[in-house]
N, C-alpha and C positions, 0 to 999 in steps of 0.2 A: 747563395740560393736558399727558399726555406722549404723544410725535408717535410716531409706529410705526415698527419697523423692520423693512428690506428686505430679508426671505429668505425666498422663493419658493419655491426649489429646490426643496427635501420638503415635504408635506403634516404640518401642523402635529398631532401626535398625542400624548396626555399621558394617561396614562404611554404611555410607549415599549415597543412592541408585543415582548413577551419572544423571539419568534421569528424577528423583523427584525435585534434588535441581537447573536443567536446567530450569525443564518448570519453577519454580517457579522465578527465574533470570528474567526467561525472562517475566514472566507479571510483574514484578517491572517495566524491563526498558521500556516497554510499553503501562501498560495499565495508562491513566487519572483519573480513580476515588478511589479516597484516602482511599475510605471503601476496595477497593478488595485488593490496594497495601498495608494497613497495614497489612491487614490479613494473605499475602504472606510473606512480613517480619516476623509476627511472626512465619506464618510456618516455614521459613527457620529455628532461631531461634533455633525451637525447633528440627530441624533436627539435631543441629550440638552442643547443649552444652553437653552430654554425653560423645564425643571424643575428640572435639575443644572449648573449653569454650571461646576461645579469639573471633570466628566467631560468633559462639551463642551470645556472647554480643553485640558485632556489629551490626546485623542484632537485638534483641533487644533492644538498644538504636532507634533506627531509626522509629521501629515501633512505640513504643512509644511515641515518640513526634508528630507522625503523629497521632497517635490517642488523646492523648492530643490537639493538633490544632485544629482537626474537634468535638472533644465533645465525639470520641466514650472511653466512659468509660469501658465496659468493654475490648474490643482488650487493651487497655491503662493497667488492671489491668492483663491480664494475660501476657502483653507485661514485666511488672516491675515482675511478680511471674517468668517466665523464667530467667529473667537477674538474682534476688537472688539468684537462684538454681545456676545458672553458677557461679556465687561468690563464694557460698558455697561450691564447688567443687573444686574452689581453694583456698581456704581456704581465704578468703577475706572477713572475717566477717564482718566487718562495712558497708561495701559496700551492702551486703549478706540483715542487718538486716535492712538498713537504705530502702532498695528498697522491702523488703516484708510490710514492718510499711505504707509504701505509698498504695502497692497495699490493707492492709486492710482496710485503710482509705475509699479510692473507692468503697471496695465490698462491706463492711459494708454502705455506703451511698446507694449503690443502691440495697444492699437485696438481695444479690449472695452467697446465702448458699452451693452452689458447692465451688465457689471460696471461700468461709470464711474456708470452710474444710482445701481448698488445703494451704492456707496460713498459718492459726495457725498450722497445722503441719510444714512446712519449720521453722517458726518459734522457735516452738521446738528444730525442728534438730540446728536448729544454738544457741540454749544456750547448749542442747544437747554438741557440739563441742566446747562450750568455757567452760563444766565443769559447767555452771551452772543448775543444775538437778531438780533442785524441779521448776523451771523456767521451765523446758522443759517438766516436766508430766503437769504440769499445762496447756502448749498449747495444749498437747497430749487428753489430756480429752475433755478441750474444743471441738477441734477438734473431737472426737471420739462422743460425745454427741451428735452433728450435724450428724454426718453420720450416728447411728441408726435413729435420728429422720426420716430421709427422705430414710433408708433403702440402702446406700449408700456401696454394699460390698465390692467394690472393695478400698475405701478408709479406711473402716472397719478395712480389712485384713494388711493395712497399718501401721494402728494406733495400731493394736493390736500387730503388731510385734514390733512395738517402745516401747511399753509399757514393755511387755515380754525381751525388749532388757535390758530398766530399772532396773525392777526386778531382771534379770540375775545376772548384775553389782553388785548390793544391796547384792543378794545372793555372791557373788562369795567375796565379801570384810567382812560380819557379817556372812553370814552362820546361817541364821535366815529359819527355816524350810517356817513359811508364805510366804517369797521374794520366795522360790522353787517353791512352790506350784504356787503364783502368775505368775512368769517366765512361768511356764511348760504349765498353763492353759491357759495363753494367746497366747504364739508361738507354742501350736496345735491351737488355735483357728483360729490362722493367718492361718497355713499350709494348715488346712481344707478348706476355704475359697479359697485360693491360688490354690488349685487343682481341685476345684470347679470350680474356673473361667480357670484355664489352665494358670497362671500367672507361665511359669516356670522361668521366669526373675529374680522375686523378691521373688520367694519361694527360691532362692538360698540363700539371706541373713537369712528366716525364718531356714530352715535346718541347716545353720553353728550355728548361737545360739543356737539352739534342739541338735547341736552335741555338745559342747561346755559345753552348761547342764548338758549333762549323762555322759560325758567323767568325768568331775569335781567331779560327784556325786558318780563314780567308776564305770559306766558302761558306760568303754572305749570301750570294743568292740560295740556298739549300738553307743558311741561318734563319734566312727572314720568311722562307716558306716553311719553315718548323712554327717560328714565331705567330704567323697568319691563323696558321690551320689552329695553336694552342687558344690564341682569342676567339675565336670562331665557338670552340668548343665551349671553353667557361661562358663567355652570353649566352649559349644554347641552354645550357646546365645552370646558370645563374652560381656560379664558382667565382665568389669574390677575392681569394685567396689568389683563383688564377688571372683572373680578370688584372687585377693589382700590379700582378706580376708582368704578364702581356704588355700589359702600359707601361710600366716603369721601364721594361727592357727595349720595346720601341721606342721609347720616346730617347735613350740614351741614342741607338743606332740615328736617331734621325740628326740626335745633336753633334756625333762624329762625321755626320754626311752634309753638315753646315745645314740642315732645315732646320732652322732653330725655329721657326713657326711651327710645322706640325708638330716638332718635341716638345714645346710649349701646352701642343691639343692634348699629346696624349698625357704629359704629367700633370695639365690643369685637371683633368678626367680623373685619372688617377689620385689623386690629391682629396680633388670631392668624394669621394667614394670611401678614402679611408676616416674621413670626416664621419660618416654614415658610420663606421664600422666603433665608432671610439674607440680604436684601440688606439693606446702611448706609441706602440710600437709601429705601427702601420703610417698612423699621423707623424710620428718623427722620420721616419722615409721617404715619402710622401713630401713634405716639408723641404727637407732638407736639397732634394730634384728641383723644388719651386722654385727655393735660393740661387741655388746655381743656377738657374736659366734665366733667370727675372734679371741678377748679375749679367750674363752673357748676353743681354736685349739690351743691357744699360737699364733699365727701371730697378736701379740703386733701394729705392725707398719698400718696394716690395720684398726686392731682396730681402734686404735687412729686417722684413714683418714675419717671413717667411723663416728664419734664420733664429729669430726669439723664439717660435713655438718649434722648431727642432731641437734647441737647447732644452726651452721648458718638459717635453716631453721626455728628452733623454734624461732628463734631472729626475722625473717619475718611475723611470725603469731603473735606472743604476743609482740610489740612495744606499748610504751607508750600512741604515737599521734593517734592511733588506737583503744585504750580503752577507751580514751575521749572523741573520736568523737561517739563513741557507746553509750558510759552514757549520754552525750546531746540528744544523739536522742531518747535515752529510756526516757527521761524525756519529752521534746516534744511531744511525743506520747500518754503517761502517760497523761499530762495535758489539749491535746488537746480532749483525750477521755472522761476525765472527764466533760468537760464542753461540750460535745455533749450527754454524760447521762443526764443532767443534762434538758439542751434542751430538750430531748426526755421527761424526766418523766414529763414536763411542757405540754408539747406535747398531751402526755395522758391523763392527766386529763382536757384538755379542750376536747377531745376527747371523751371521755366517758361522759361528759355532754352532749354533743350533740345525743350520742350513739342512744338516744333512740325516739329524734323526725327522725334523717335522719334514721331510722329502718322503720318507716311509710310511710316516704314522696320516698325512694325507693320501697319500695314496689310499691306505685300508679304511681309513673314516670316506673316501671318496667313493669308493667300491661299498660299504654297509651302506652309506647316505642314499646311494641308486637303487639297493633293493627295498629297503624303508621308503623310498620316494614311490617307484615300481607298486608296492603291496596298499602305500597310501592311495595311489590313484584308483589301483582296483577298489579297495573298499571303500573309498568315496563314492566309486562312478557305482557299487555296489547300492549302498547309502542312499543316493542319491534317487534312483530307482524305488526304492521301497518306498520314501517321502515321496516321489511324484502319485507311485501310487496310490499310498495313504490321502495325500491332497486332491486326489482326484476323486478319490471314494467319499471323501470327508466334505467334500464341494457337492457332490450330489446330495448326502443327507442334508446337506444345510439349505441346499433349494426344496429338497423334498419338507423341512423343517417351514420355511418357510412358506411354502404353499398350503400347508395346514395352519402353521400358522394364519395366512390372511382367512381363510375361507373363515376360521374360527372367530378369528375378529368381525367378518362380515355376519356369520351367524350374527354374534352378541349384539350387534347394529341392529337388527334387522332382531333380535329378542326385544330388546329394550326397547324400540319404536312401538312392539308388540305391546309394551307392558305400560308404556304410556298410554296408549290406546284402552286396553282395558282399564284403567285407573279411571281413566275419564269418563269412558263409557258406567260403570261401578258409581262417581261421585255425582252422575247425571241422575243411576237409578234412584239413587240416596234420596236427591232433591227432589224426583218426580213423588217416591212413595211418603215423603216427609210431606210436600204439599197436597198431593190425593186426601192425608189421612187428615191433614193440620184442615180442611176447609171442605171437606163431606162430611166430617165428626156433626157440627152445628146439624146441616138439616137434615141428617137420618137422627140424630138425638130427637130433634121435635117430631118427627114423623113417627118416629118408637112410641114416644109416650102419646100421641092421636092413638094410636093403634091399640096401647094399651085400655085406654079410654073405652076404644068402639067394641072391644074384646068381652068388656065386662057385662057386659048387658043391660047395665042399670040404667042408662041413659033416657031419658024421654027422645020424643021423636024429632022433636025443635034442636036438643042437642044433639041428637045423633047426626042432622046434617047438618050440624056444626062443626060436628066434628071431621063429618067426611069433605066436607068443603075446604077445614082446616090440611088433611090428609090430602085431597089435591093441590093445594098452593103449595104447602111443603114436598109433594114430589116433583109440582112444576120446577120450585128452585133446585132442588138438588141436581133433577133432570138437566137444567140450564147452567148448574155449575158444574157437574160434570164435563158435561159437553163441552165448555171453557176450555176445561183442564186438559181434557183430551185431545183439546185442539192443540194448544199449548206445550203439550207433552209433545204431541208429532212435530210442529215446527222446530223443537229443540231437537230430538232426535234427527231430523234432517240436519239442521243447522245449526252452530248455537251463537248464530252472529245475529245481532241489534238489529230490529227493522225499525228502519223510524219512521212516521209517516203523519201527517193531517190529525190530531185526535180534538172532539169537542168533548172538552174538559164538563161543562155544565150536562149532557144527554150520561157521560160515562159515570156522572154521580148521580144521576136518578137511576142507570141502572143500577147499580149495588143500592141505593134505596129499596127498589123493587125486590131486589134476592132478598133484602135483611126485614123484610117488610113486618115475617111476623114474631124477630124476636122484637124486632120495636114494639108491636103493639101487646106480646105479653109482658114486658114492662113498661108498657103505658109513654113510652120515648116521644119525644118529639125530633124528626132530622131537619134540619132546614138546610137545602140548595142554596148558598146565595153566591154560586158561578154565576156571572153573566151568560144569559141564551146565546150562542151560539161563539163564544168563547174558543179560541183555536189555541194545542198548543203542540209541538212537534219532538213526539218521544216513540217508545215501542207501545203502544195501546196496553197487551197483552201485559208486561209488566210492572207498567203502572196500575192498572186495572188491578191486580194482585196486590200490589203496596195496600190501593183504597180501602181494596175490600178487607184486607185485613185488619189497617189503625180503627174503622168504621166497625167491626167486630170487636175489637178489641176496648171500642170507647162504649157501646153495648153491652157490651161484657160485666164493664167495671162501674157503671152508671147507674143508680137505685131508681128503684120505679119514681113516675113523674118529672123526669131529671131530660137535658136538653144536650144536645149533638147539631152543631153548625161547621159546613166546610163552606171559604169565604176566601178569596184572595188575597194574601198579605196589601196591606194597605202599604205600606214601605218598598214592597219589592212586587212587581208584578206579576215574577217567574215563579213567586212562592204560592202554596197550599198552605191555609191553614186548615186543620182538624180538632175541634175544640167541644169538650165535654164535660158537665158541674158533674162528674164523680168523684170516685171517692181519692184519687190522688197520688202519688207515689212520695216518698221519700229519695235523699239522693245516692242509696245505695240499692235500689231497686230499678233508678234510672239507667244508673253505672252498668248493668244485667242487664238491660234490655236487647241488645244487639250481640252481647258476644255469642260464643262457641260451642256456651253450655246449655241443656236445653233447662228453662227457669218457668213453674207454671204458678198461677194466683189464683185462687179459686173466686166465680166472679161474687155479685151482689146476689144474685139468686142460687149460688153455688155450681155456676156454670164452668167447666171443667175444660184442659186446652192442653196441647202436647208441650207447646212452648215453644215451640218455633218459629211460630209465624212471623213475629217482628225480627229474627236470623236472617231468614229466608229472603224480607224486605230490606232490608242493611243490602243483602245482597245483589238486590235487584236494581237497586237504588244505584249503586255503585257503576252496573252495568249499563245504564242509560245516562250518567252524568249529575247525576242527582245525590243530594244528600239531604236526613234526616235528621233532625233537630227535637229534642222533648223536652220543655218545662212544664213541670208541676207544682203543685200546691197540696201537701198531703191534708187530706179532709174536704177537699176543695174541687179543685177541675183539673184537668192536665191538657194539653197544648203538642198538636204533632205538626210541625213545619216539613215541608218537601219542598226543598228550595231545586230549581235547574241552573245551570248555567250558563 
């Protein structure tokens, strides 16, 4: 019969639950620390050597050396007791004994009497399987001796069924009433245990040895109702090991009861199955049932097919290089144990010399450690109190901290929006009182000196109301360009957004004709209009109006008596203004000055005098409507003001 083996840990589940072995994947390929990722590995591990031994290895290799890297000893030993079992399973003894010999080495150093169970049993089972038996009760006991000590039943129930598996064998070869009696008492002892715990897994192999018993002993019917109920079980539970079992032992009973047809059903069943399972060992079993019945039907030819792959497999399990590499390791282990006894009984008896002064001197560090612990706790839980309080006092300043803080910040929002506002309102008065003064200077200058005129008395009477005639047109224009300005002024201060609208370009240059009417004619000017009548073009009136009137000042200005002023539409560009004047000229570092920052004045051809602005002021305005200003000159000659739109 084959004895069970001991892994516990996880809940035995076939197939493996698709969503168990995901998450677990995936904290491998994610998580950083080496403790959680081995541990995942071994879980995987142990997900999958029941159906997939070759994965189960895999994922136990891995863990393993990760846990050997970091120190953890025990993931390390139960990382090598899964890989044995997976060995074991495929019958890959050497491999099986060489990596439990390792994991007892470990458990046994660090006093893992769970693990020292689960080991000496594997252990077992693998001389169990190679035939050597008095080798295997020996691990069995060990084992079994551990797990009453520490009341262990579920291992117990393990051991007692290996044992009763034992004995069975013993009985069923000498037919010694003792090995019955021994068999029977220990595989109820399992069963009981087994249904105790609700282990219907592994009471399936406990029931097939119970039925196997009474079937042998002559009570078949009681044999073959043990045998029922153990199939019944493993198909529930998907237990191939018992499932195997079940089959192989029906189908024997059916071939002593001459059905050689259904012993055929159940060993062809059986056969296929350990097919699924690749293991040498199972397939050589399996096989070998095939043989003999295919023989006992007379199908000689199957026989004999059946009869090569039970050879061939038992050639895979029992090779030479195989038996070797087992006997070294059994010796290695053997002698590395011996001289760690050996160690240890030196161990003890310096141990037990000591035994009796450190009985005393723990006692008095055990007594000081209680009131050092005692006095710790108070001034902690002391401690601890003053920090809550400090943190609860320290939490309110820092909300009160922060509540002045925002209000503070909301102030400075709420300054600085302020001081923007003044800035602007400040750079508006700037501009108002820079163009007030830059374009009322002109007609209170003429209207001063009429006045000084009319003042003196000398005048005949013809000039006197020449002059007061001159003195009302110069107060009509001033009157009118104030008025301008002031309109101007207010729609800024309401607003300082662009209005654009309708403007006839030819009526908006006869009025500044009109304002500039009489410094034209004290220097004898000619202006010629040549806008087209009724000419449309769509800007803010108001600051274009200001541009004109200033280049049209300023070509005034600088123009010697007799001399001519034409504005005309660029012939090239129809959206442009030309303003064009035979004065005296500029150079090209007086051009370069004409729009910047700084205020720049020329005193004119009559010695007519100016802030310097005015062409700043028009850069500016220009800018504001879309428009830009353009000046070639000719020094001696004429100069040229484009206003081109876009």
């Amino acid at each position: 019969m084959i004895p069970h083996f001991l892994v516990w840990i996880l809940p035995l589940v076939v197939p493996v639950q698709h969503s168990q072995t995901d998450s677990l994947k995936m904290i491998v390929a994610q998580t950083d620390n080496d403790s959680i990722k081995a541990t995942s590995l071994l879980s995987l591990s142990k997900l999958y050597y029941t159906f997939d031994q070759d994965t189960a290895i895999l994922y136990g290799k891995e863990a393993s050396l990760l846990a050997k890297k970091n120190g953890f000893r025990k993931i390390e030993a139960n990382s090598l007791n899964i890989l044995g079992v997976s060995y074991l399973i495929k019958a890959e003894y050497e491999n099986a004994l060489s990596t439990h010999l390792e994991a007892l080495d470990i458990r046994e150093s660090i006093r893992d009497t769970v693990g020292l169970i689960e080991t000496t049993m594997n252990l077992g089972n693998i001389y169990y399987r190679l035939q050597e038996l008095e080798k295997a009760v020996l691990q069995y006991e060990k084992s079994l001796a551990l797990a009453q000590l520490i009341k262990h039943e579920r291992a117990m129930s393990l051991l007692y069924n290996n044992l009763g598996s034992y004995f069975l064998d013993r009985w069923l070869s000498y037919k010694e009433k003792e090995d019955f009696a021994s068999a029977k008492q220990y595989l109820e002892n399992s069963k009981a245990i087994k249904e105790k715990l609700n282990d219907t897994r592994s009471l399936t192999n406990t029931l097939l040895q119970l039925g196997e018993l009474h079937y042998e002993s002559g009570e078949k019917s009681k044999g073959i109702q043990f045998l029922t109920e153990a199939l019944e079980i493993a198909e529930e539970t998907n237990n191939i090991e018992g499932k195997l079992s079940s089959l192989s032992t029906l189908s024997d009973y059916h071939r002593d009861n001459n059905s050689l047809a259904q012993a055929l059903e159940y060993a062809t069943e059986a056969y296929e199955l350990a097919l699924e399972t690749k293991s040498n060992y199972r397939i050589s079993i399996a096989a070998s049932k095939m043989a003999h019945l295919s023989a006992l039907n007379k199908d000689f030819e199957k026989a004999y097919e059946y009869q090569r792959i039970n050879e061939s497999s038992t050639d895979s399990i029992f090779n030479d290089s195989r038996q070797k590499i087992r006997a070294e390791l059994e010796i290695q282990y053997e002698s590395e144990k011996k001289e760690l006894e050996n160690q240890k009984l030196i161990k003890e008896q310096e141990l037990a010399a000591l035994a009796l002064t450190r009985k005393n001197e723990l006692l008095i560090i055990s007594v000081v450690v209680a009131a050092l612990l005692v006095a710790l706790v108070w001034y902690q839980r002391k401690t601890n109190l003053k920090l809550h309080a400090a943190h609860k006092e320290l939490k309110a300043i820092n909300d009160k901290v922060q509540s002045q803080y925002q209000q503070i910040h909301e102030q400075s929002e709420e300054l600085n929006s302020t001081n923007l506002k003044l800035k602007a309102a400040n750079d508006f008065r700037d501009k108002l009182f820079s163009i007030i003064s830059h374009d009322l200077r002109t007609p209170f200058s003429s209207l001063n000196a009429s006045l000084d005129l009319w003042h003196s008395g000398d005048l005949s009477k013809n000039e006197l109301d020449y002059i007061l005639s001159t003195i009302a047109i110069d107060a009509q224009s001033a009157s009118s360009l104030l008025s301008n300005l002031l309109t101007w002024a207010r729609t800024q201060m309401s607003s300082d957004e662009v209005k654009f609208s309708e403007v006839n370009l030819s009526e908006l240059i006869a009025e500044n004709q009109h304002l500039l009417i009489r410094q034209l004619e004290q220097k004898h000017l000619i202006l010629e209009n040549n806008i087209p009548t009724g000419f449309i073009i769509i800007t803010d009136r108001d600051r274009l109006n200001f541009i004109i009137r200033n280049i049209l000042s300023n070509s005034i200005k600088f123009t010697s008596s007799g001399g001519q002023i034409s504005v005309t539409l660029d012939p090239d560009d129809s959206k442009a203004i030309l303003i064009e004047d035979s004065g005296v000229g500029m150079n090209s570092t007086q051009i370069a000055s004409l729009f910047n920052k700084k205020q720049y004045s020329t005193t004119g051809t009559h010695g007519e005098q100016g802030t310097g602005i005015g062409l700043m002021l028009c850069k500016d305005f220009a800018d504001s409507i879309g428009a830009t200003i353009t000046v070639s000159s000719e020094e001696g000659n004429s100069t040229s003001f484009k206003i081109a739109f876009a």
